[in-house]
N, C-alpha and C positions, 0 to 999 in steps of 0.2 A: 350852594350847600348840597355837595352828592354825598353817596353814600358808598362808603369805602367798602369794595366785595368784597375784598379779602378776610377784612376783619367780619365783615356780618356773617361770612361762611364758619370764621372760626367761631363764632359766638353762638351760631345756632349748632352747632357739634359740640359744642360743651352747654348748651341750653338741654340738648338731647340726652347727655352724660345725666349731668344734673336729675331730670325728670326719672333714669332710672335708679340713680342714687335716692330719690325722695322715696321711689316707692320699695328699694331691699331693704335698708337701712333700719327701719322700725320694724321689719319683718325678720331681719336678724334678731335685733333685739328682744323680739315677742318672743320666737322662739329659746331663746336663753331663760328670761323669767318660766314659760312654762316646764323647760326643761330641770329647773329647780324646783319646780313642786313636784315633777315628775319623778325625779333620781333623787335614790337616797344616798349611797352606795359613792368611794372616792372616786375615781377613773372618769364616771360621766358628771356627776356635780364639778367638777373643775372645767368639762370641756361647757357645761353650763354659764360656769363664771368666764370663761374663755369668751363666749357667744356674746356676755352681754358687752363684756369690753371691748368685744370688739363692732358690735352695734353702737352703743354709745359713742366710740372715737369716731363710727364712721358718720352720723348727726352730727358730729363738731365741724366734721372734716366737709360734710355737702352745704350746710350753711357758711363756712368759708369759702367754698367750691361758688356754690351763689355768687357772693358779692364779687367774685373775680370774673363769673361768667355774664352778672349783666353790669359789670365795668367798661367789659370787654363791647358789650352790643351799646353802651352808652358813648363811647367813643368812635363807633362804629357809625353812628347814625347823626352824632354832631359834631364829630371830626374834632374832638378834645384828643390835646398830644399829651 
């Protein structure tokens, strides 16, 4: 029972992605809510709702990002095809 490098290389490069997805992602999105209390005015309330949609999709997009990344290190470490 070894351990395929290849894949644990690529697992811990998207283990690494991952860790900085976890920590912009809700720092997008904080930023969009404050920027809605902040602005009142069109131009910047839109790039506000902009911020948050696009924080939110990115939370969707790193918890899916997860389950791919330690699929990836699960198969890596007990050689599932």
């Amino acid at each position: 029972m070894s351990i395929d490098i290849n894949l644990l290389r690529k697992g811990l490069i998207r283990l690494a992605i991952l860790v900085i997805l976890f920590i912009v992602t809700p720092i997008i999105t904080t930023m969009g809510f404050k920027g809605i209390e902040k602005f009142t005015e069109s131009p910047q309330l839109y790039v506000s709702y902009f911020l948050i949609f696009l924080g939110l999709s990115g939370i969707i997009f790193t918890i899916y990002f997860a389950f791919k990344a330690f699929s990836i290190l699960k198969k890596a470490f007990f050689n599932e095809i």
